[in-house]
TISE-926208 format. One record per residue (C-alpha): residue in one letter; x, y, z. Coordinates in nm, 4 decimals. Layout:
# TISE-926208
<node><dofi>A</dofi><x>X</x><y>Y</y><z>Z</z></node>
...
This chain:
# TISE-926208
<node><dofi>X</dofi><x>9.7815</x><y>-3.4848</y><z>16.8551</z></node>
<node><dofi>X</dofi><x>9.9521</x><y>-3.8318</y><z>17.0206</z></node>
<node><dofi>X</dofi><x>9.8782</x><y>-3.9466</y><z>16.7293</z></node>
<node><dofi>X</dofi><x>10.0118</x><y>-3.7177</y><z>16.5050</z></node>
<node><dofi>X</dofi><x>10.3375</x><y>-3.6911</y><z>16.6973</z></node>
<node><dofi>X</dofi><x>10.3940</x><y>-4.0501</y><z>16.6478</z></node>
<node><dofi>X</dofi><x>10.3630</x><y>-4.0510</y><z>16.2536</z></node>
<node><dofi>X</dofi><x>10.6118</x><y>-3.7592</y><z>16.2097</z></node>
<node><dofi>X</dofi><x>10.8617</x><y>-3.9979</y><z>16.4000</z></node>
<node><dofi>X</dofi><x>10.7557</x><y>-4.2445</y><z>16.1922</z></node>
<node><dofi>X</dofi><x>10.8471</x><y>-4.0318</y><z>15.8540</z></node>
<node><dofi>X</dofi><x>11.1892</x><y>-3.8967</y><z>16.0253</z></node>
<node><dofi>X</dofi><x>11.2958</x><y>-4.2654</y><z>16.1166</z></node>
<node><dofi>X</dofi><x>11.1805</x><y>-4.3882</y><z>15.7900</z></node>
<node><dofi>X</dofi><x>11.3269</x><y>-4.0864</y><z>15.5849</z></node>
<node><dofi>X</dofi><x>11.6657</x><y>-4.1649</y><z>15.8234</z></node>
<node><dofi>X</dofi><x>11.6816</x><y>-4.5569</y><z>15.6737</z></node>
<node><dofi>X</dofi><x>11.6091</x><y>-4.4280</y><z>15.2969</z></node>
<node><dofi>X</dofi><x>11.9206</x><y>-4.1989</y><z>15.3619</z></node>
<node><dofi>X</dofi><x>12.1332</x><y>-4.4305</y><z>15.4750</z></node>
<node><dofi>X</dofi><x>12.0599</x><y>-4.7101</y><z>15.1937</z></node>
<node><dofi>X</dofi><x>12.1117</x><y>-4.3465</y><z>14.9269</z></node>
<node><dofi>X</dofi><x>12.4008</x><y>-4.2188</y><z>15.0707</z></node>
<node><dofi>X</dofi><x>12.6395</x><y>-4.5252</y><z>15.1678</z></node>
<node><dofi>X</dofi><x>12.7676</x><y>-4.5225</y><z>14.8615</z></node>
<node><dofi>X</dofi><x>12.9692</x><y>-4.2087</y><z>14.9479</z></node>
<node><dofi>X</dofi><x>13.0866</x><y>-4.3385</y><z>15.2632</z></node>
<node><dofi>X</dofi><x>13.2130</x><y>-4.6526</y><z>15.0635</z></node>
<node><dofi>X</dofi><x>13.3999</x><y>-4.4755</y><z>14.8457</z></node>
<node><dofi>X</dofi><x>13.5302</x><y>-4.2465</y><z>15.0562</z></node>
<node><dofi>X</dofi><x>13.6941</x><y>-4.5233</y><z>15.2670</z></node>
<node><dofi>X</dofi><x>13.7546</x><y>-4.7108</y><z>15.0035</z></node>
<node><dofi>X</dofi><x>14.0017</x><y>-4.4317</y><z>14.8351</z></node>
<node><dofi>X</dofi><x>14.2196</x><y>-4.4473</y><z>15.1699</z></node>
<node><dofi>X</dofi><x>14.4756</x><y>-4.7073</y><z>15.1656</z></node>
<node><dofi>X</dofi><x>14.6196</x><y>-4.8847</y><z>15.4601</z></node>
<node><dofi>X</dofi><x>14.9995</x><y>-4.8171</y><z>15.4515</z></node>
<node><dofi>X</dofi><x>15.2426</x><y>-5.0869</y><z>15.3969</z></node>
<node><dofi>X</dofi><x>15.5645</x><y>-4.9367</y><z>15.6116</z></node>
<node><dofi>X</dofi><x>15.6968</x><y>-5.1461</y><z>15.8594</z></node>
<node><dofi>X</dofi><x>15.9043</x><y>-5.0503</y><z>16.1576</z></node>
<node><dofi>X</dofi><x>16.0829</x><y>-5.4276</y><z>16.1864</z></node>
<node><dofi>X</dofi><x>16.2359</x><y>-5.4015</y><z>15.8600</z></node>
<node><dofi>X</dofi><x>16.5154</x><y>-5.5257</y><z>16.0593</z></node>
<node><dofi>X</dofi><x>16.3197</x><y>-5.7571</y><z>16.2336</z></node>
<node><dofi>X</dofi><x>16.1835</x><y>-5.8889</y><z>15.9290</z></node>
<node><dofi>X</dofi><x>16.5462</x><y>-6.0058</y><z>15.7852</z></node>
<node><dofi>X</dofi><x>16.6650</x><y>-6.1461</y><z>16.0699</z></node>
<node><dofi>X</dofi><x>16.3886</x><y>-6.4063</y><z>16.0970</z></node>
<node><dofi>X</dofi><x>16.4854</x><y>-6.4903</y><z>15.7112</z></node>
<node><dofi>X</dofi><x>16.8460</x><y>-6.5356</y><z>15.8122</z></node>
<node><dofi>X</dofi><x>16.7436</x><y>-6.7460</y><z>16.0880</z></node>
<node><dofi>X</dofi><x>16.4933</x><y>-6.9765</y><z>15.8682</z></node>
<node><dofi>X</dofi><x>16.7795</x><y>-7.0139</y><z>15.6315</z></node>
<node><dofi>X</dofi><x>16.9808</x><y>-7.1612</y><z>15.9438</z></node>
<node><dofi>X</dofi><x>16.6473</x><y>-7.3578</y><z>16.0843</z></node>
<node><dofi>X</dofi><x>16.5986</x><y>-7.1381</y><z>16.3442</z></node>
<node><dofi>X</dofi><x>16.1654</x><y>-7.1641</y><z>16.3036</z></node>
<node><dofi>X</dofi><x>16.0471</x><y>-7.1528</y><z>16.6357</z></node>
<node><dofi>X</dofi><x>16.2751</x><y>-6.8417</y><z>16.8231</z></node>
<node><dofi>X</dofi><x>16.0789</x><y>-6.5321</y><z>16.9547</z></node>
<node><dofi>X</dofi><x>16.1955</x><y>-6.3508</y><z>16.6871</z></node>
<node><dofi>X</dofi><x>16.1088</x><y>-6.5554</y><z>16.4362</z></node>
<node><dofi>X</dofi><x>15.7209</x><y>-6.5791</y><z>16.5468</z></node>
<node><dofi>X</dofi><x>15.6973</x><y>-6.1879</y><z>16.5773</z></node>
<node><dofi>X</dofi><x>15.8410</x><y>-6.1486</y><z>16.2494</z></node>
<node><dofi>X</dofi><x>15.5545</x><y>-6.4005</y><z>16.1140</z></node>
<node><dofi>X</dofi><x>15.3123</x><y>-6.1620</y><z>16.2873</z></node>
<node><dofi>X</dofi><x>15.4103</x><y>-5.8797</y><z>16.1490</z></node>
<node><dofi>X</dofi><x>15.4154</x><y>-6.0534</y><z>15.8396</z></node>
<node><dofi>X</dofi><x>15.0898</x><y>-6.1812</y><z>15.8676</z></node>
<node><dofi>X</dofi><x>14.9017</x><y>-5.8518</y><z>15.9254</z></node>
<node><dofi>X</dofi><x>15.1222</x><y>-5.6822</y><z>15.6351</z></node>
<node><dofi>X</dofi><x>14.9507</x><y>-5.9053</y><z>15.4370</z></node>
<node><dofi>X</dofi><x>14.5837</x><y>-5.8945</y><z>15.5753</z></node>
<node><dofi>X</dofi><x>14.6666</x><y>-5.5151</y><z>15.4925</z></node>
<node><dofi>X</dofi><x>14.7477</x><y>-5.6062</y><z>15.1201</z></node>
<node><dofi>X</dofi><x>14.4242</x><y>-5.7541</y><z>15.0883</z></node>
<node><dofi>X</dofi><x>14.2205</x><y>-5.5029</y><z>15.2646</z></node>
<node><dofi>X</dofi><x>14.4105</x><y>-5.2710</y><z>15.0023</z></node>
<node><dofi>X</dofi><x>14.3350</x><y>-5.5152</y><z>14.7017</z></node>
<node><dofi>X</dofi><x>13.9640</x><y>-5.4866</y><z>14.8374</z></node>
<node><dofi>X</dofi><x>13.9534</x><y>-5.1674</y><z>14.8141</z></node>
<node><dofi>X</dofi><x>14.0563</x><y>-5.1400</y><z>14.4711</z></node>
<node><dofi>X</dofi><x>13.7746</x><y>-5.3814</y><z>14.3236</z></node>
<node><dofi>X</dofi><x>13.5281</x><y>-5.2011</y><z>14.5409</z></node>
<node><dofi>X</dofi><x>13.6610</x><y>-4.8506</y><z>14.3608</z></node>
<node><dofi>X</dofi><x>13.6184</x><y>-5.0219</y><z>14.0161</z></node>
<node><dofi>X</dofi><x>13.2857</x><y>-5.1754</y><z>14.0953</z></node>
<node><dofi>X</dofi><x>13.1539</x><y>-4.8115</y><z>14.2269</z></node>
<node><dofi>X</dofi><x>13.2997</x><y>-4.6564</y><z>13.8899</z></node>
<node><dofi>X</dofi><x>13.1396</x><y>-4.8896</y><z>13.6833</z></node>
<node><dofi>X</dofi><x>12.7839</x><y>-4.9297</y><z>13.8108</z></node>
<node><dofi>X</dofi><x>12.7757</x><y>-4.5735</y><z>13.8835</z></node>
<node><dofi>X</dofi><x>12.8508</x><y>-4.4227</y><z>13.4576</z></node>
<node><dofi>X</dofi><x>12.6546</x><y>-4.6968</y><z>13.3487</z></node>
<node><dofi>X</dofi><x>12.3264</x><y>-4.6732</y><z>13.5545</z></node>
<node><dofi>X</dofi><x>12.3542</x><y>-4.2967</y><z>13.7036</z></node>
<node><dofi>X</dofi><x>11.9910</x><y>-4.2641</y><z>13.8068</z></node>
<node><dofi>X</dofi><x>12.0505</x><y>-4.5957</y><z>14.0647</z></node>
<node><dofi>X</dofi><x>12.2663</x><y>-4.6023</y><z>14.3840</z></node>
<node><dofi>X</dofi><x>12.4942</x><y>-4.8987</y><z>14.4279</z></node>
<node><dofi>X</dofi><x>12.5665</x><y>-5.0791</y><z>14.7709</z></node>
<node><dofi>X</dofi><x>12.7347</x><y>-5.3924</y><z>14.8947</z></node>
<node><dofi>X</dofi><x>12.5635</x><y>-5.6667</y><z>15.0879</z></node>
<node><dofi>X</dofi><x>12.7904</x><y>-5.5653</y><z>15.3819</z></node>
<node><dofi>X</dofi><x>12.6021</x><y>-5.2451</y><z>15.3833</z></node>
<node><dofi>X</dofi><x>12.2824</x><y>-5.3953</y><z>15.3336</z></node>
<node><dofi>X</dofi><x>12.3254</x><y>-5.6133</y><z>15.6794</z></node>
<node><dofi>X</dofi><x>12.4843</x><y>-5.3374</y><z>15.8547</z></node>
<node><dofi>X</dofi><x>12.1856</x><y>-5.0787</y><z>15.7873</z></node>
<node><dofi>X</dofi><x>11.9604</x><y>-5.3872</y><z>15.8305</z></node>
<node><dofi>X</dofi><x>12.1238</x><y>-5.4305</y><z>16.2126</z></node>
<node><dofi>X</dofi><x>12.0929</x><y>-5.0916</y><z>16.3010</z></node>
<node><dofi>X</dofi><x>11.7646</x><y>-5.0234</y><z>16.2046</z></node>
<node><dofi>X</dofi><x>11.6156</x><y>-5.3919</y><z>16.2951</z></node>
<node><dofi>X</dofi><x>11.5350</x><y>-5.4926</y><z>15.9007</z></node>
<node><dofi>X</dofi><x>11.5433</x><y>-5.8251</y><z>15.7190</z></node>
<node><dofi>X</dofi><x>11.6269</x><y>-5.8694</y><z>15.3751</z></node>
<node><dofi>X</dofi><x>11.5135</x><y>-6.1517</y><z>15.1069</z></node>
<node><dofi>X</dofi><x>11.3772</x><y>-6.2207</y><z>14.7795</z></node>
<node><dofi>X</dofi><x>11.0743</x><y>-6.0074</y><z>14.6740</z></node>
<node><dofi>X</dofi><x>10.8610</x><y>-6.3522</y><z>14.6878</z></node>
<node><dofi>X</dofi><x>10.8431</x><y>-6.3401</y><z>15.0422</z></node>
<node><dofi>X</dofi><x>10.7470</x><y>-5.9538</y><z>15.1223</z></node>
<node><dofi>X</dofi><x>10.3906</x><y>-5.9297</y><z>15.2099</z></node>
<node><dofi>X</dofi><x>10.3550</x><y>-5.5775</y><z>15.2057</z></node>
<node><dofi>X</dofi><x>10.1710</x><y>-5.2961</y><z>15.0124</z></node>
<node><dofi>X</dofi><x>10.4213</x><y>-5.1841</y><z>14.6754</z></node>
<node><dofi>X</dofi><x>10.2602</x><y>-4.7955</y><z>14.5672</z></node>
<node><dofi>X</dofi><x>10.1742</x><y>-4.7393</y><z>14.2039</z></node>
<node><dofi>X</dofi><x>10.4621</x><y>-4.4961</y><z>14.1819</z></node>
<node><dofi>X</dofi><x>10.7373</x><y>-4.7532</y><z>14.3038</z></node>
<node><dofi>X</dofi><x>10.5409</x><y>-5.0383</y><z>14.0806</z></node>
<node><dofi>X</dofi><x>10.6427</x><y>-4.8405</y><z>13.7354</z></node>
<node><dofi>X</dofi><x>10.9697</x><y>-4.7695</y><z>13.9061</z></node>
<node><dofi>X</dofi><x>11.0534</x><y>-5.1786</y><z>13.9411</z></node>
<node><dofi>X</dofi><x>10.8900</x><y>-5.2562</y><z>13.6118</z></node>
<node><dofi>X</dofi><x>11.1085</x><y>-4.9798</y><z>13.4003</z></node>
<node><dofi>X</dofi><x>11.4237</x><y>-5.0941</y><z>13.5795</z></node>
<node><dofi>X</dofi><x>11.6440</x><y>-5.2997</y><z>13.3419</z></node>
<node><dofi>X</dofi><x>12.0621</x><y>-5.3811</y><z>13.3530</z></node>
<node><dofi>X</dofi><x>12.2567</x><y>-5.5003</y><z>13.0656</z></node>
<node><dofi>X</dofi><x>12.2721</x><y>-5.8509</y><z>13.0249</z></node>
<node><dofi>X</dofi><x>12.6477</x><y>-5.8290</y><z>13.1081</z></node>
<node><dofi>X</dofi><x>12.6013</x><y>-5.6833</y><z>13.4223</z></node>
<node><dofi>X</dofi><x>12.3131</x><y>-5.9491</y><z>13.5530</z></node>
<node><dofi>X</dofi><x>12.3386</x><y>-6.2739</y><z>13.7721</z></node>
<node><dofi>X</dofi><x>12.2015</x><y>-6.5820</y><z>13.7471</z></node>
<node><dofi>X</dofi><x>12.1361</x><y>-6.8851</y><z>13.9770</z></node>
<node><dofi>X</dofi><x>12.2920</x><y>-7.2186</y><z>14.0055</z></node>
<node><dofi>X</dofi><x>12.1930</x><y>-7.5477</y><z>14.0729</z></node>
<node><dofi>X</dofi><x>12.3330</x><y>-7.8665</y><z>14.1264</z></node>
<node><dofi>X</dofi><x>12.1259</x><y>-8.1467</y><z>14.0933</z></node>
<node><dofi>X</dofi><x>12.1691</x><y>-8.5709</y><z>14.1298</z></node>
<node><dofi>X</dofi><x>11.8530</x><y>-8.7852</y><z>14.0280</z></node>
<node><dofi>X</dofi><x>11.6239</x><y>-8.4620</y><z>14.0908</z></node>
<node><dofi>X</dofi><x>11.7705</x><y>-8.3799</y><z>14.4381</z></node>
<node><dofi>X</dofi><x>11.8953</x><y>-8.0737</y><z>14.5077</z></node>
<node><dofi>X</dofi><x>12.2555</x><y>-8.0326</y><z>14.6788</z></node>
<node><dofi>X</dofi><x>12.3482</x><y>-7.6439</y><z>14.6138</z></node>
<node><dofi>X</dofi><x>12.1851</x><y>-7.3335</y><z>14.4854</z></node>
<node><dofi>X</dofi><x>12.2136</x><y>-6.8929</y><z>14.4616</z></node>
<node><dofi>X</dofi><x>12.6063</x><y>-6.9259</y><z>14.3808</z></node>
<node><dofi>X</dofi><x>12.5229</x><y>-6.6342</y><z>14.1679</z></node>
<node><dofi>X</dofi><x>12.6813</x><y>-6.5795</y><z>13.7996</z></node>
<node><dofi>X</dofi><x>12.7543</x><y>-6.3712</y><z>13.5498</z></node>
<node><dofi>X</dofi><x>12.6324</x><y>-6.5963</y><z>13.2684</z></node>
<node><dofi>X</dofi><x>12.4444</x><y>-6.8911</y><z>13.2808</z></node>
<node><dofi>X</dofi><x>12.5952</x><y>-7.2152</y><z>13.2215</z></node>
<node><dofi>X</dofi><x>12.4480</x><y>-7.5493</y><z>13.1433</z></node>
<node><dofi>X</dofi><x>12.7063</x><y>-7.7880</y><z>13.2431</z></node>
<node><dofi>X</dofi><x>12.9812</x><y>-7.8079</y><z>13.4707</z></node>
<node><dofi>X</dofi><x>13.2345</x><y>-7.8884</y><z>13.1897</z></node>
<node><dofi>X</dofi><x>13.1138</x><y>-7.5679</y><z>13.0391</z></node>
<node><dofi>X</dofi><x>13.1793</x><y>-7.3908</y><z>13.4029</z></node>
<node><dofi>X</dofi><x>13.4773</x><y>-7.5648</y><z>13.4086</z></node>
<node><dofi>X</dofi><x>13.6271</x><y>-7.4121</y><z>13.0769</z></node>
<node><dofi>X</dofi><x>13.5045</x><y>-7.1041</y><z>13.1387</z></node>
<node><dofi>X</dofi><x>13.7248</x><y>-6.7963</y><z>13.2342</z></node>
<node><dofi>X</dofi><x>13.5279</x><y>-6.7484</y><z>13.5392</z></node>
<node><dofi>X</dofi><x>13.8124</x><y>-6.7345</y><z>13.8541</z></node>
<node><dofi>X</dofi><x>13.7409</x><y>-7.0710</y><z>14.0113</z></node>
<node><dofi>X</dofi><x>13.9972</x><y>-6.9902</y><z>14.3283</z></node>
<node><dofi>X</dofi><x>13.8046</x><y>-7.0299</y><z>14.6586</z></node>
<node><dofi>X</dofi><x>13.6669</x><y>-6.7494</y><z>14.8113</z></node>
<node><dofi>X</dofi><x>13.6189</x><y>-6.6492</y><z>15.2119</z></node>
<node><dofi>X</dofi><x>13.2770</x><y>-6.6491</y><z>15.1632</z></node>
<node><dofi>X</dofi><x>13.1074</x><y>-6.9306</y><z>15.3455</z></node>
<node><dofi>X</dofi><x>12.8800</x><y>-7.0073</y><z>15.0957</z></node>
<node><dofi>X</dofi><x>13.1665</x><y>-6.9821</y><z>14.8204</z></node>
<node><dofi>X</dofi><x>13.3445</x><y>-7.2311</y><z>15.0043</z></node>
<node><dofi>X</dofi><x>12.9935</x><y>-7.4794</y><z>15.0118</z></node>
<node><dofi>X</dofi><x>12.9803</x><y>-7.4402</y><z>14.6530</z></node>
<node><dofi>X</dofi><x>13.3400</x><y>-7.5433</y><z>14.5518</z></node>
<node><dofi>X</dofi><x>13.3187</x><y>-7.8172</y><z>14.7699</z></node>
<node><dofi>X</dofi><x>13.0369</x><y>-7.9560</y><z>14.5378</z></node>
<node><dofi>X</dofi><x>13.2077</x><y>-7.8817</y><z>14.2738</z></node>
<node><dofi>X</dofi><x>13.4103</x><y>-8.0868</y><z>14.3690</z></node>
<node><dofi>X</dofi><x>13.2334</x><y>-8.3569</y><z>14.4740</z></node>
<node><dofi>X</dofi><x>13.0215</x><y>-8.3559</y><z>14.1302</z></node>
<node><dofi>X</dofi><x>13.3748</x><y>-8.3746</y><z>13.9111</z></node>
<node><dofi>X</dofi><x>13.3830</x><y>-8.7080</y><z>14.0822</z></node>
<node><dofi>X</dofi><x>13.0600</x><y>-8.7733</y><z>14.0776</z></node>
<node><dofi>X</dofi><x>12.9446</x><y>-8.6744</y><z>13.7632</z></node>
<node><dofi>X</dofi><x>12.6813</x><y>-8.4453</y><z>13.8796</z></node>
<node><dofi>X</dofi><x>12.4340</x><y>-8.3201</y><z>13.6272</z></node>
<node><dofi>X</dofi><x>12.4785</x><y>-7.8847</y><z>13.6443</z></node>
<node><dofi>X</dofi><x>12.2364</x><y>-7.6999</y><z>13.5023</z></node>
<node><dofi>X</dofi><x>12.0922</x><y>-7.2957</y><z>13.5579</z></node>
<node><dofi>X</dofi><x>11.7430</x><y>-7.2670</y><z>13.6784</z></node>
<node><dofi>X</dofi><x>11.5954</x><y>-7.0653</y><z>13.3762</z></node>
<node><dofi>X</dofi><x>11.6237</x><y>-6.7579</y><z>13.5812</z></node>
<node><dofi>X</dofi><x>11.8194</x><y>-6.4328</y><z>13.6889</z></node>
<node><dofi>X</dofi><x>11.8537</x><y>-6.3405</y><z>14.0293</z></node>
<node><dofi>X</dofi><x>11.5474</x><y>-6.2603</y><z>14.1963</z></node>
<node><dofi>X</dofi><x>11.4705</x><y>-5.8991</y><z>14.3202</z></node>
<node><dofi>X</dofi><x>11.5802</x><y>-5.8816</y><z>14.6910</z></node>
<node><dofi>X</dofi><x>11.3818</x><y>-5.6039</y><z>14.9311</z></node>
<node><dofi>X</dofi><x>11.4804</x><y>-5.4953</y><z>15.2730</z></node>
<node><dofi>X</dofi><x>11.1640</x><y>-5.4024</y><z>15.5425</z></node>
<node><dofi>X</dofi><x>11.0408</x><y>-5.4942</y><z>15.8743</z></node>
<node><dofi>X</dofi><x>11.0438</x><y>-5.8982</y><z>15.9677</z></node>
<node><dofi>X</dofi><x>10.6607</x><y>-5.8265</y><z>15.9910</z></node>
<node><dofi>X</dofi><x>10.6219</x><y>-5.7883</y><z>15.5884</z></node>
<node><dofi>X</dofi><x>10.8226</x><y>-6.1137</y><z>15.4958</z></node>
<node><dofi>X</dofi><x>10.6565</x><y>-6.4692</y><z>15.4796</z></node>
<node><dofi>X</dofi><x>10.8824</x><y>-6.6340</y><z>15.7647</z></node>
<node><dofi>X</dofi><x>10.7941</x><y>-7.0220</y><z>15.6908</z></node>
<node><dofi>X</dofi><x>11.0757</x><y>-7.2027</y><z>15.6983</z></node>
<node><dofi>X</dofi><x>11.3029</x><y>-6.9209</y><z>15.7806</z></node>
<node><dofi>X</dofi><x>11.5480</x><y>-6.8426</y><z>16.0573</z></node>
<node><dofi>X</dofi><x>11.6037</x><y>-6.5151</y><z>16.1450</z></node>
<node><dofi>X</dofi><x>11.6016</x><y>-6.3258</y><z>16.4480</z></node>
<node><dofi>X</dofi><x>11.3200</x><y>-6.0915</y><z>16.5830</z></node>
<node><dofi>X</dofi><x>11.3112</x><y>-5.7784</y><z>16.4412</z></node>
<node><dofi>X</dofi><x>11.0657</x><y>-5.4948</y><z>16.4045</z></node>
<node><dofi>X</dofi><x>11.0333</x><y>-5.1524</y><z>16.2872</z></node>
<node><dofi>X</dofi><x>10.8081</x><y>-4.8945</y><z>16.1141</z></node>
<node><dofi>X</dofi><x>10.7410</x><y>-4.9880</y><z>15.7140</z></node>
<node><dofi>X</dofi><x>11.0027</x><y>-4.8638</y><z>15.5066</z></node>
<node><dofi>X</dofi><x>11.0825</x><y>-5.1384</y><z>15.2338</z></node>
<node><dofi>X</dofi><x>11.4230</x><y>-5.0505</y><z>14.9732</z></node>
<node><dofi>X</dofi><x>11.4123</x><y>-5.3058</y><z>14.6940</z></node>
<node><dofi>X</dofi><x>11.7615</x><y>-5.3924</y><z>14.5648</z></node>
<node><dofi>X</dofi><x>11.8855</x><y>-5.5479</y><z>14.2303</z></node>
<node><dofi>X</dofi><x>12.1478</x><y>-5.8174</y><z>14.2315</z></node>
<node><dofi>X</dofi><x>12.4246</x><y>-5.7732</y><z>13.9884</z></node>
<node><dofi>X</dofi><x>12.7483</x><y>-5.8726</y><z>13.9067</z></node>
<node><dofi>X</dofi><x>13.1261</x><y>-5.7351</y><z>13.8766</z></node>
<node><dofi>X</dofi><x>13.4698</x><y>-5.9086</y><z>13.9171</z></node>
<node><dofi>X</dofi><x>13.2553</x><y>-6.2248</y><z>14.0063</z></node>
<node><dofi>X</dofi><x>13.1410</x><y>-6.0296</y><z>14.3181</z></node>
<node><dofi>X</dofi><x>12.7686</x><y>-5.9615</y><z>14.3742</z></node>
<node><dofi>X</dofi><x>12.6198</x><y>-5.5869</y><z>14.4871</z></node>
<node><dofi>X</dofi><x>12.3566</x><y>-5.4340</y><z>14.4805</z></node>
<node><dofi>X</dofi><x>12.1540</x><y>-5.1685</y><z>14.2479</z></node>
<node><dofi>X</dofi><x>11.8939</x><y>-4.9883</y><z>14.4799</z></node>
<node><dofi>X</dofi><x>11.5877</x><y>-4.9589</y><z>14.2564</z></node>
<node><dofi>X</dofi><x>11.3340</x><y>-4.7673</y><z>14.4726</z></node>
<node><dofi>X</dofi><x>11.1548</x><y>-4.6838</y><z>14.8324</z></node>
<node><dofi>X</dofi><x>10.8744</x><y>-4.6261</y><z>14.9555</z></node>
<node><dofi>X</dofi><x>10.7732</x><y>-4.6061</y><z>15.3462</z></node>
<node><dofi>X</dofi><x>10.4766</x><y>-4.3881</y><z>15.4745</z></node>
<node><dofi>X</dofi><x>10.3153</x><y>-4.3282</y><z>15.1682</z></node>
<node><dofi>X</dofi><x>10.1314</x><y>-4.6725</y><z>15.2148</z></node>
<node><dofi>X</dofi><x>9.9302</x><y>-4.5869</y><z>15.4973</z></node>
């Protein structure tokens, strides 16, 4: 009976995560479709502190409040701006691959941290994949548009940077370089890494080149059903309830396709 107990909390918790990873979608684009309003209340403020720049004044009280303001008008502008692509991306994915929900990384990590998950590249999950969800992954297919690819940068067969993901491959960095691709730098941490060898190779003359593959399938599950060697990551643990996602590509952002499930069904 104990036992029993315990495996219907098992398939509630592990029906709970599959909901969350299906349904987050909504919740994005429900937020998404509010924007943050741009109305100030120091208007006045606001054209003071330009008629005192204009004097020199740079450094009164009223000058650094207006900056403030100014400042978190614009963080607003952006948030709005982000909201915008994320609408697009949604629209997109969503009429061309119907049967497949679509998710961000952000929402990958936050269900990850709630329900004490991992996520990675299929390579490392050493768990059971069903028959059903097997067919599932090997039916799944994107446009070659929509798909990401890997790059590396490589000197005299070391390798400095990799998984700044694409949305073609390129085979130089003078063909990177005259693509249309937006090269501006990004807040992304790893963005940032990658530009910075960018520009180090431009000086350098780097050799570029694309590993001869697309992004690799990622899966979220328990920290128990990944190979950990050589990996950092926090202890986590929970019942077995792996979500494989598909990398792709809009705007030169990455998201994520989710492909299929499967949890209690294994055992």
């Amino acid at each position: 009976m104990i036992k029993l107990l315990k495996r219907e909390k098992r398939v509630r918790i592990i029906e709970e995560i599959h909901e969350s990873f299906f349904t987050e979608v909504d919740k994005l684009l429900q937020e998404a479709n509010i924007s943050n309003s741009l109305d100030t209340n120091k208007q006045a403020l606001l054209e003071k502190c330009e008629r005192l720049k204009q004097i020199g004044f740079t450094n009164t009280k009223e000058v650094k409040e207006a900056e403030t303001e100014l400042a978190r008008l614009e963080q607003l502008k952006k948030d709005n701006e982000a909201k915008k692509n994320l609408i697009e991306a949604i629209n997109y994915f969503t009429m061309k691959y119907p049967a497949y929900k679509f998710i961000t990384e952000d929402s990958v990590r936050k269900i990850c941290k709630k329900y004490n998950l991992i996520y990675g590249e299929i390579s490392r999950y050493t768990g059971t994949v069903p028959d059903k969800n097997l067919k599932q992954l090997e039916d799944f297919k994107v446009l070659e548009e929509d798909e990401c690819y890997v790059l590396e940068e490589r000197e005299r067969g070391y390798l400095y940077a990799k998984e700044r993901t694409m949305r073609k491959k390129y085979r130089t960095f003078e063909e990177y370089k005259a693509s249309k691709e937006p090269k501006e730098e990004q807040t992304d941490a790893y963005f940032l890494h990658f530009f910075l060898h960018l520009r180090i190779m431009e000086v350098s003359n780097f050799h570029v080149r694309t590993i001869d593959m697309k992004c690799p399938l990622e899966i979220a599950a328990p920290q128990g059903d990944f190979n950990m060697t050589g990996m950092e990551v926090k202890n986590h643990k929970i019942q077995n309830d792996p979500v494989v996602l598909k990398p792709v590509i809009f705007n030169n952002m990455k998201y994520y396709l989710i492909i299929t499930a499967w949890g209690y069904e294994c055992d």
